[in-house]
C-alpha positions as CSV (number, residue, x, y, z in Angstrom):
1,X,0.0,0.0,0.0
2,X,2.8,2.5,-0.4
3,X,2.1,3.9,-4.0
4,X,-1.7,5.3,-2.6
5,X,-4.2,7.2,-5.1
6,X,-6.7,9.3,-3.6
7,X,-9.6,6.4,-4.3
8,X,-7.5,4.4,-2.2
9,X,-8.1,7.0,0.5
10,X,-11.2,7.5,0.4
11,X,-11.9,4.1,1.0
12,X,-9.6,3.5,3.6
13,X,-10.5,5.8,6.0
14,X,-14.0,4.6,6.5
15,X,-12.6,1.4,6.9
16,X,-10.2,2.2,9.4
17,X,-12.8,4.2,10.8
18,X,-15.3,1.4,11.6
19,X,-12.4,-1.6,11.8
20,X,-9.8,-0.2,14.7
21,X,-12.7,1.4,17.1
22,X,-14.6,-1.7,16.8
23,X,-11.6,-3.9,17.3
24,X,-10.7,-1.8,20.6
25,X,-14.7,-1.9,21.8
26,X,-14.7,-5.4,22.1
27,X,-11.8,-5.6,24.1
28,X,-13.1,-3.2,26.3
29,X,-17.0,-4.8,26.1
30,X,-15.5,-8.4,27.3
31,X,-13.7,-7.0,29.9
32,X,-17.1,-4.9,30.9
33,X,-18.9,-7.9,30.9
34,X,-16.4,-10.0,33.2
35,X,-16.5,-7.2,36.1
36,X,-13.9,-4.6,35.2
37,X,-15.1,-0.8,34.7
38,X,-11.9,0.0,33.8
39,X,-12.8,0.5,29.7
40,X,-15.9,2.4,30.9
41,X,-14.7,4.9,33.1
42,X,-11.5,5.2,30.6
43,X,-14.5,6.4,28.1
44,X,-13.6,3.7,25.7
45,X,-17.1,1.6,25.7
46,X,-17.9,3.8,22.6
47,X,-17.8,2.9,18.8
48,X,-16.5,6.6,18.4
49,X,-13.2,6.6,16.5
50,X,-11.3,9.4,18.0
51,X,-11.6,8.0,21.2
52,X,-9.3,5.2,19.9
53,X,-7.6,6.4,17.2
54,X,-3.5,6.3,17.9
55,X,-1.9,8.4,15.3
56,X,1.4,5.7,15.1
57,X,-1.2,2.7,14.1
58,X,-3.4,4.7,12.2
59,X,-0.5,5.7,9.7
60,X,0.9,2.5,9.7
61,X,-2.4,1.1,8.4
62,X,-1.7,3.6,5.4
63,X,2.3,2.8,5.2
64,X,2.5,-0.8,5.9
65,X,-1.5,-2.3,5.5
66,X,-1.6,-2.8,9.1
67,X,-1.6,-0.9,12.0
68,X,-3.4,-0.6,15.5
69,X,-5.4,1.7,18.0
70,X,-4.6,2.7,21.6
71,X,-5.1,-0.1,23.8
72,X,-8.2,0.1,25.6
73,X,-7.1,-0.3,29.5
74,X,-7.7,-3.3,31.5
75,X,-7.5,-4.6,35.0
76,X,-7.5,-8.0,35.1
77,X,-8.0,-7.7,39.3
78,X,-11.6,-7.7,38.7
79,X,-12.0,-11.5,36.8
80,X,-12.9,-13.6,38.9
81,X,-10.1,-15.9,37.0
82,X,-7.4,-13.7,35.6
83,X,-6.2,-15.9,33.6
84,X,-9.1,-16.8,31.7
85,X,-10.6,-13.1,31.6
86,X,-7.0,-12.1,30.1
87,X,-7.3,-14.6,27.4
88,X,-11.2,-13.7,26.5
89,X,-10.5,-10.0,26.5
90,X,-7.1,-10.7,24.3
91,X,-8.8,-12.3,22.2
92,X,-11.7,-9.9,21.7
93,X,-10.4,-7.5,19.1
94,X,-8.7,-10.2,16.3
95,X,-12.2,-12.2,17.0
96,X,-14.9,-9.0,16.3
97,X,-12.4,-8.2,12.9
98,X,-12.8,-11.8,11.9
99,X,-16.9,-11.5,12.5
100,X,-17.0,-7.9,10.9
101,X,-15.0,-9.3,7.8
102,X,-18.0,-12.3,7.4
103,X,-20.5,-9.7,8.1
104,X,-18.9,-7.4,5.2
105,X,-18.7,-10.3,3.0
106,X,-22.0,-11.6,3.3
107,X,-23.2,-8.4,3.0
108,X,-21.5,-8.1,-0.5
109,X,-22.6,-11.0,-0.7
110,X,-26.3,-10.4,-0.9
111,X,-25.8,-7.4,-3.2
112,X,-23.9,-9.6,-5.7
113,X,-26.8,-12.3,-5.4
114,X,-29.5,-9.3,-6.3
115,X,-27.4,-7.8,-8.7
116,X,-27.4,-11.2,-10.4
117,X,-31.4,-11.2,-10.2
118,X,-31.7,-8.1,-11.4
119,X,-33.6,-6.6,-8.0
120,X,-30.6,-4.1,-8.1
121,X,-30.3,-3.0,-11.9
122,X,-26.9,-2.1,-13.4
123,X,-27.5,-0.8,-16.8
124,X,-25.6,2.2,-16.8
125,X,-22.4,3.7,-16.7
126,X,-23.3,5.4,-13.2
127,X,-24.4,2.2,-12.2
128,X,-21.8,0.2,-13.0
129,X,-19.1,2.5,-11.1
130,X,-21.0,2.5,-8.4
131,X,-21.2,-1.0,-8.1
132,X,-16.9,-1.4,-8.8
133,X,-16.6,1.4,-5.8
134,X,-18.6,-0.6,-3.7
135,X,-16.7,-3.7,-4.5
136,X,-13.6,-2.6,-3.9
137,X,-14.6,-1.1,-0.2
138,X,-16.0,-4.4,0.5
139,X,-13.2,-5.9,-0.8
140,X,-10.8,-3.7,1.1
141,X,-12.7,-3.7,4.2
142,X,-12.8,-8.0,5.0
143,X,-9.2,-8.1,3.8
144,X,-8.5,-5.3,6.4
145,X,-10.2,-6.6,9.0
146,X,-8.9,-10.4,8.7
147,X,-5.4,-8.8,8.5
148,X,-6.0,-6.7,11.6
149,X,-6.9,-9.9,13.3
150,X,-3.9,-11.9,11.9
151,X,-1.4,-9.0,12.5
152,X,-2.9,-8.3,16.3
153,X,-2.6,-12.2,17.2
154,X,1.3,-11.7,16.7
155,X,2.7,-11.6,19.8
156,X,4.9,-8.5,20.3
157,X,3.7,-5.6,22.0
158,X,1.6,-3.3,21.7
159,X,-0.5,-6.6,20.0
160,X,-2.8,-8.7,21.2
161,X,-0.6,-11.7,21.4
162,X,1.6,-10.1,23.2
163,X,-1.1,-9.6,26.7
164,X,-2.6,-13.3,25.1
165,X,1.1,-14.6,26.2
166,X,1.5,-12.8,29.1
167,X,-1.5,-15.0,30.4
168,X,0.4,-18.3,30.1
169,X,3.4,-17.8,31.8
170,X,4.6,-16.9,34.9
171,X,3.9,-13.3,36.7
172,X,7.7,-12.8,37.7
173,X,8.8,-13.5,34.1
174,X,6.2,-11.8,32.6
175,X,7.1,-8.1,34.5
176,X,10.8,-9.0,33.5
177,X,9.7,-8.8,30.1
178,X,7.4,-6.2,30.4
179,X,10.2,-3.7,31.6
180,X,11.1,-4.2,27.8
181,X,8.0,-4.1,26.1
182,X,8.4,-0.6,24.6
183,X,11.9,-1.3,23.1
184,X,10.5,-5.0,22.2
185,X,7.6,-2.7,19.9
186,X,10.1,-0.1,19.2
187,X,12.1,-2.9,17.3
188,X,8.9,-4.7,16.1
189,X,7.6,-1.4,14.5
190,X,11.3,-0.8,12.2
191,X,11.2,-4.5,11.2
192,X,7.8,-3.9,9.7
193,X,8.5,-0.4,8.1
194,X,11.6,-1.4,6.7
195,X,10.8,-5.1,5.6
196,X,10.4,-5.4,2.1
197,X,6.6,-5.2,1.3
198,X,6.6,-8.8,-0.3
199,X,8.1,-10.5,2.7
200,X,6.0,-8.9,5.7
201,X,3.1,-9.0,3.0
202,X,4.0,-12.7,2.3
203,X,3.7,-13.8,6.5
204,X,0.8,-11.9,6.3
205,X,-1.1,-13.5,3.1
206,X,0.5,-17.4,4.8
207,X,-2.5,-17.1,6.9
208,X,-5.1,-14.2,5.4
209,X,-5.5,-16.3,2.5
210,X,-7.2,-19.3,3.8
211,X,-9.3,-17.3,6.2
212,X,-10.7,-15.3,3.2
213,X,-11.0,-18.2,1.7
214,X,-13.1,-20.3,4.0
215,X,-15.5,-17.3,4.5
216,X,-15.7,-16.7,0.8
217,X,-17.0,-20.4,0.5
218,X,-19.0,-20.4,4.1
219,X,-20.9,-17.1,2.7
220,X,-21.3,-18.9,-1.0
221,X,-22.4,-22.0,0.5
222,X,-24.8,-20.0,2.9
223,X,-26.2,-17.6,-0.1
224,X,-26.3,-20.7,-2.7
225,X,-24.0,-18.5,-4.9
């Protein structure tokens, strides 16, 4: 995504727009629901994106095709099992991008299904546009979401795998490593910037691939498409 038109930003930033607050709410939604105000009181229950908007992520989602949002906080002193609340919570965000991408898609879905019925007519040029535009945000939007999901489950901080791992092993080695974290991301964030595209892009497709795949066929399958 480095050699950006403007029609590529003009779709993008509704994406990102709807993808990282909506990852971030349902980390802070789990935790809500398993005792810990913390999300609320932060002011970070909310679908608004400038409440979770960080301005690092959100240009790496331009520069590199992934990026992330401020982490929504958590205290994990009010699950009744931390160690099972920390997992759920982690695993909040990647899961709601993974559902949003299958909502997208079967939502596309359904338009390509009357489209092919002719409920929605396509018969001129305006039409037809229209109908590209809209497949390429569709497009754009599941492919962004299952890629926020893959690239949040990695585990390096600020990520998602990174608090998902801090759950599985020991608190003492765990605040060893955290006195580290922001070097650990530091170093994380050049390897990605300065990666070639094909090679970051490459880890990345190893395992966005079959995911779009398997929803492409659960939603065809589904729609009898």
């Amino acid at each position: 995504m480095n050699n950006l038109t403007l029609e590529d930003i003009i779709i993008m930033v509704p994406i990102l727009l709807i993808a990282l607050p909506f990852h971030e709410f349902s980390h802070g939604w789990v935790a809500y629901k398993m005792g810990d105000p913390t999300a609320k009181y932060a002011g970070r229950l909310t679908l608004n994106p400038f409440k979770h908007l960080d301005l690092v992520g959100t240009i790496m989602m331009f520069a590199a095709g992934v990026g992330w949002a401020k982490p929504v906080p958590i205290n994990p002193i009010y699950f009744k099992n931390r160690r099972t609340g920390t997992i759920l919570v982690s695993l909040a965000g990647p899961l709601s991008n993974l559902v949003l991408s299958f909502f997208s898609m079967l939502v596309w879905g359904v338009i390509v299904k009357l489209v092919s019925a002719g409920v929605i007519p396509v018969q001129t040029d305006i039409a037809v546009r229209i109908l590209m535009t809209a497949e390429t945000f569709f497009l754009t939007l599941i492919i962004v979401n299952i890629s926020l999901a893959v690239f949040n489950m990695i585990p390096v901080p600020p990520l998602d795998g990174s608090r998902l791992i801090s759950s599985f092993i020991p608190e003492e080695s765990y605040y060893r490593f955290a006195r580290f974290e922001q070097y650990i991301g530091l170093a994380f964030l050049a390897l990605v910037v300065f990666l070639p595209d094909n090679l970051f892009g490459n880890f990345l497709n190893f395992f966005v691939t079959p995911i779009y795949t398997s929803m492409a066929a659960a939603v065809q399958f589904i729609l009898r498409i």
